[in-house]
N, C-alpha and C positions, 0 to 999 in steps of 0.2 A: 572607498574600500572595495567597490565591485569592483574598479580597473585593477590594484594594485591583488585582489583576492577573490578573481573571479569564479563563478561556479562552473563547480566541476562534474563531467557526468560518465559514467563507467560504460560500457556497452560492449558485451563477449571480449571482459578482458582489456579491453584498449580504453584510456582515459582522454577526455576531448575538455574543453576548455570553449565553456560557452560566454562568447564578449558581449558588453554591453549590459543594459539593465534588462533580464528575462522576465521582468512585470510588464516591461513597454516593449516588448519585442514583437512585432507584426508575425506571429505565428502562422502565416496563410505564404510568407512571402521569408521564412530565415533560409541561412544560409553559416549553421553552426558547425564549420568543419573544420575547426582549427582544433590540429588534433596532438598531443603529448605523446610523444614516442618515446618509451623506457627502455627498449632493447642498446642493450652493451654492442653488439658486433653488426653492424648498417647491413651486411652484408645477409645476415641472416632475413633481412624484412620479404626476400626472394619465397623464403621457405615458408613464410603465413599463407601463401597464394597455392604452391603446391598443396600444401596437409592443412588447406582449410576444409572444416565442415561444409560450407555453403556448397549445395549440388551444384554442379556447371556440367550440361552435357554437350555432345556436336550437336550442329544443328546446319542444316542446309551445305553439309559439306564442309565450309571453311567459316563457319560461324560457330560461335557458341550462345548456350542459353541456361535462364535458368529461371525458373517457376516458385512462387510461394505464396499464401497467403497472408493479407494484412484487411482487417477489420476496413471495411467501407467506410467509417466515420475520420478514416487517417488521409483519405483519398485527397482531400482538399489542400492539407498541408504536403504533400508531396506533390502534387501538380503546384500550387505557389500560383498566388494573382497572376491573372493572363496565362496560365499557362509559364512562369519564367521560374519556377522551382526545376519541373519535370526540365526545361531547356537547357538551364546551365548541369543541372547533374548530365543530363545525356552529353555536350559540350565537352566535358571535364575528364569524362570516363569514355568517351566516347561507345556509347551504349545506345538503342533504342531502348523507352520503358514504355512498356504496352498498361495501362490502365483502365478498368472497366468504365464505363461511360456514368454519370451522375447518379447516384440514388441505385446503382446495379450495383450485387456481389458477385465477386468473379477475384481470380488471381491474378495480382501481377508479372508478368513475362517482360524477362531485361533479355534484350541480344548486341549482340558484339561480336568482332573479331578476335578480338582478345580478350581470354578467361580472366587476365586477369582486370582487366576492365571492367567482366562482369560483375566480379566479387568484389572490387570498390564499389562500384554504383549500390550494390543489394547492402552494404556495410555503410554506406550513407545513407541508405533509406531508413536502416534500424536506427541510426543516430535521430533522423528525423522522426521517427517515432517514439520513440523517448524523450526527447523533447517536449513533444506535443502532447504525450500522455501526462506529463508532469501540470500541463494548466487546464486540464479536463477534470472533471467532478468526478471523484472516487464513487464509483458504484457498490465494491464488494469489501471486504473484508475480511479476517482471519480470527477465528474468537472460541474462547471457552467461555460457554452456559456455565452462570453462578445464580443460577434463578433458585435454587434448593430452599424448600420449606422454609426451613430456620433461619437461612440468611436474610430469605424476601422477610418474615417478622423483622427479625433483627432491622433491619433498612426501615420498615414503617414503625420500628419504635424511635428510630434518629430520626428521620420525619417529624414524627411527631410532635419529639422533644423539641426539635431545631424552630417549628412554624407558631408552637404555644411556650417556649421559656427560654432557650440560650439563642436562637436568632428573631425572636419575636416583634421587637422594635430595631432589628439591625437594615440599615440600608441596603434595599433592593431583594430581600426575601421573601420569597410567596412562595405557592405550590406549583406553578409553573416551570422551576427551574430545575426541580428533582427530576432525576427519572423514572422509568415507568418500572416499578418493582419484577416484574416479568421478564426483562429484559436487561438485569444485572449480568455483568460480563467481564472478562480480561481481554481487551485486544493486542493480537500479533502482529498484525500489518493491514494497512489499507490498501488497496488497487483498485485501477480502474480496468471493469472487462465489457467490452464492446459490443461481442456476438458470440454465439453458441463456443465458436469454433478457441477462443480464448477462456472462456468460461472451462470449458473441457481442457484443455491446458491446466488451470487451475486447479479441476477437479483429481487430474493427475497426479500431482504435484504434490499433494496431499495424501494421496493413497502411497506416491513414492514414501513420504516423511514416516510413514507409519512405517514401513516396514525398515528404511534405513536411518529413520534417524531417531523417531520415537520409542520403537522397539529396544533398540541397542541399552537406549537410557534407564528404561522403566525394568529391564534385565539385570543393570548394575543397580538403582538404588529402590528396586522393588515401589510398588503402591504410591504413587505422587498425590502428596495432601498441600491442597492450598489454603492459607491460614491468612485469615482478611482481619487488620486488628489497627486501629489507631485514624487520621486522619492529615489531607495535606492539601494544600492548594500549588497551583501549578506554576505560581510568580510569586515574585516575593514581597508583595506589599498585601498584606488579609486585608485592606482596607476598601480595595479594589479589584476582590476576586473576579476570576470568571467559571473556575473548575474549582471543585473542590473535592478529592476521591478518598476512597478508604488505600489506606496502603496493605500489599504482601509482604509477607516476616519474611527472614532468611532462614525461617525454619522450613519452609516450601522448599525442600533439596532436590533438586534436581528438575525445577520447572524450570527456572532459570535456562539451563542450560537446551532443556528441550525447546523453549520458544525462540532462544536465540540460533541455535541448528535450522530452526526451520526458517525463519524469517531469513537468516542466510541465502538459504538454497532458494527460496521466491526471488530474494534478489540478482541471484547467479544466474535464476533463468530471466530477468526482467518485468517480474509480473511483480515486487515489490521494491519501492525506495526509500534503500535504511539513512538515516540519516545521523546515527549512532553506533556503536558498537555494539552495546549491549541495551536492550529495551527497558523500559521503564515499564515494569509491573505497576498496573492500577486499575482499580473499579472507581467508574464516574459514578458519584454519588448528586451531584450538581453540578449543572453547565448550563452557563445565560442562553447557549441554543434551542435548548428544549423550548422556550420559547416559542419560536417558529413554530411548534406542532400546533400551536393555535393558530389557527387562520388569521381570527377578529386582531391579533395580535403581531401581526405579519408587519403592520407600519409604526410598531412602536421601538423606540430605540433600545438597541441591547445593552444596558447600563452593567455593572459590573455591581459585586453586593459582597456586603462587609461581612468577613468574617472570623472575624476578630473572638469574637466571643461563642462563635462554632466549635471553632480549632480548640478552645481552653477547655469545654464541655465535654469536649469528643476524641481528645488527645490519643487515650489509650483505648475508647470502644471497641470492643470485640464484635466484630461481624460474622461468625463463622468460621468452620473448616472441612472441606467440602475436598473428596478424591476428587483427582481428574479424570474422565469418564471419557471427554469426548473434545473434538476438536475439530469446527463448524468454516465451512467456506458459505456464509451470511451475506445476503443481501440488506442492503442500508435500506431505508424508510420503508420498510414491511415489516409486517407481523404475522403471523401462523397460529393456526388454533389453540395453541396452546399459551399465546401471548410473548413466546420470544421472535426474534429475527426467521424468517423463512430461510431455508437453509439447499443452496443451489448441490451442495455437500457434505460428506461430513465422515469423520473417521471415529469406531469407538474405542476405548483402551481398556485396558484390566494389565493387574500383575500378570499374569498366563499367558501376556502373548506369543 
C-alpha cells in the first residue's frame, strides 16, 4: 500500500510524494523530490520563480544569492552521508550551498547564476526539512489548561473510583497510567522546535491566531465553555486499551472551530502536521505512556489494560465546564510551579477582546 498510496507531504503550497517505506528511509542520505504538479497551464510554472516569496538578491555582479536560517540540528540531513545530499542538490540546481561547519549556528547561503536555480535549491531544502522534522521527537506543543479546581476533583474522584471498584481487578490498571491531575489538558497540535529562533516563530504564530483567528470567533459566539462529560478509548477493542480520555460535547460551540483555525494556520506555516481535517477534541485521562515517568519502570513492557468495565462506569461522567481563558505554546516533559506544562508562550482570551 506504500507503493500503490504513498505518503504525501505539503510544503508552501506544492505537494511532493515521498517513495518508499519513510520508517526505513536513511534520513541523513534522502533524496524526496518527486514532486506533484497541479497547475492547469505548464506554462505558468515560469511565474512561481518570478512572484516567489523566497529573497534572491545580486550577488557579485552575475550571481545571485540567497540567505536563511534553518535550525543546526537539520544540518546533517541536508549535507547527506559524505557530504552526497548537499552535492547532488548543488548538481541539480546548479547552486553552491554554504553551510556552517559541525555543532556552529550560522545561516545558510545558496548562490547561483540563475535565480531560479536558486529558489529550487532553497525549495528543496524546506522539503528536506519537513521530512526530517517528521521522524524527530515533538518538543512543544499547543494546549488549553483544563487544570480548574472542579475538574482536577472531578478527575481524582474517576481515579479513584476506576483503581478501588470499576477497574479494580481489570487487566493492566494501577496508578501509573493516569495522569498527573495538574496537567489536564486539550491538545492542538504537536511540533518539533529546534532553537530559539523557531520557538519565536511559534511564539508568533500564536499572538497572530489571537488577533485573526481567535478574536473573530469569540466576537461571533461570545464566551467559549468547554463541557468534559462521558468517556472513550482511542481503538476499538476496550480489551486492549492504551488511551482512554473524557470526551468534549458539541455543546462547546465554537471551540471547534477556533482549534481547527489555528491548527490550520501552524500548518500553513509548517510548524504543525495535520493529519486530519478536523481535530479530535480530548482530555487524556489514561495512557500506558505515563508509565515512562517512572524511571524503575523504564524496562517494563507497555502492556495495554482493559477497559471494559471503565467505559460502562464512566460512560456519561461529568468532568466539568471550564471558559476558555488561555491558549499555551507548552513544552512536553516539564512542569512549572504551579504543576502544569512550562509554557515557552501563551495567549489569554475573554469575551472583550
Amino acid at each position: 500500500m506504500n507503493i500503490l498510496k504513498p505518503e504525501l507531504l505539503w510544503v508552501e503550497n506544492r505537494c511532493y510524494r515521498l517513495p518508499g517505506n519513510s520508517e526505513r528511509t536513511n534520513t541523513h542520505n534522502m533524496s524526496p523530490y518527486t514532486e506533484d504538479d497541479y497547475q492547469d497551464d505548464p506554462m505558468d510554472c515560469e511565474d512561481e520563480y518570478v512572484n516567489s516569496d523566497i529573497e534572491v538578491v545580486p550577488h557579485e555582479g552575475t550571481k545571485f544569492k540567497h540567505t536563511f536560517h534553518v535550525a543546526k540540528s537539520f544540518f546533517p540531513f541536508i549535507i547527506g552521508t559524505k557530504n552526497s545530499s548537499r552535492k547532488r542538490l548543488e548538481a541539480e540546481t546548479r547552486t553552491v550551498i554554504q553551510i556552517p561547519g559541525i555543532g556552529q549556528d550560522g545561516d545558510i547561503v545558496i548562490t547561483g547564476h540563475d535565480r531560479k536555480g536558486v529558489i529550487t535549491a532553497r525549495r528543496r531544502i524546506n522539503l528536506l526539512i519537513a521530512a526530517s522534522r517528521k521522524r524527530l521527537t515533538y518538543t512543544h506543543f499547543l494546549s488549553i489548561p483544563l487544570n480548574e479546581g472542579h475538574v482536577i476533583m472531578k478527575f481524582n474522584m474517576f481515579k479513584n473510583d476506576v483503581l478501588t471498584n470499576s477497574g479494580k481487578t481489570s487487566k493492566g490498571v494501577d496508578e501509573t497510567i493516569f495522569q498527573i491531575p495538574s496537567k489536564l489538558h486539550l491538545t492542538l497540535g504537536v511540533m518539533t522546535l529546534l532553537d530559539d529562533a523557531e520557538i519565536n516563530q511559534a511564539i508568533e504564530a500564536l499572538n497572530y491566531c489571537k488577533e485573526h483567528v481567535v478574536k473573530p470567533i469569540i466576537q461571533k459566539y461570545g464566551q467559549i465553555h468547554i463541557h468534559i462529560q462521558g468517556t472513550e478509548i482511542m481503538n476499538d477493542d476496550p480489551t486492549e486499551a492504551k488511551v482512554l480520555y473524557a470526551r468534549i460535547s458539541n455543546s462547546s460551540e465554537g471551540l471547534q472551530e477556533i482549534v481547527d483555525a489555528i491548527a490550520n494556520y501552524y500548518a500553513d506555516i509548517g510548524l504543525i502536521r495535520k493529519e486530519t481535517d478536523q481535530l479530535k477534541l480530548h482530555v487524556t485521562l489514561m495512557n500506558t505512556s505515563f508509565k515512562l515517568r517512572n524511571e524503575e519502570l523504564n524496562n517494563k513492557i507497555r502492556g495495554p489494560f482493559d477497559a471494559t468495565k471503565i467505559l460502562k462506569a464512566h460512560e456519561s461522567t461529568f468532568f466539568g465546564e471550564v471558559p476558555l481563558k488561555q491558549i499555551h505554546l507548552s513544552q512536553r516533559h516539564t512542569i512549572s510551579s504551579n504543576g502544569y506544562y512550562q509554557a515557552n508562550g501563551k495567549i489569554s482570551l475573554s469575551e472583550d477582546m
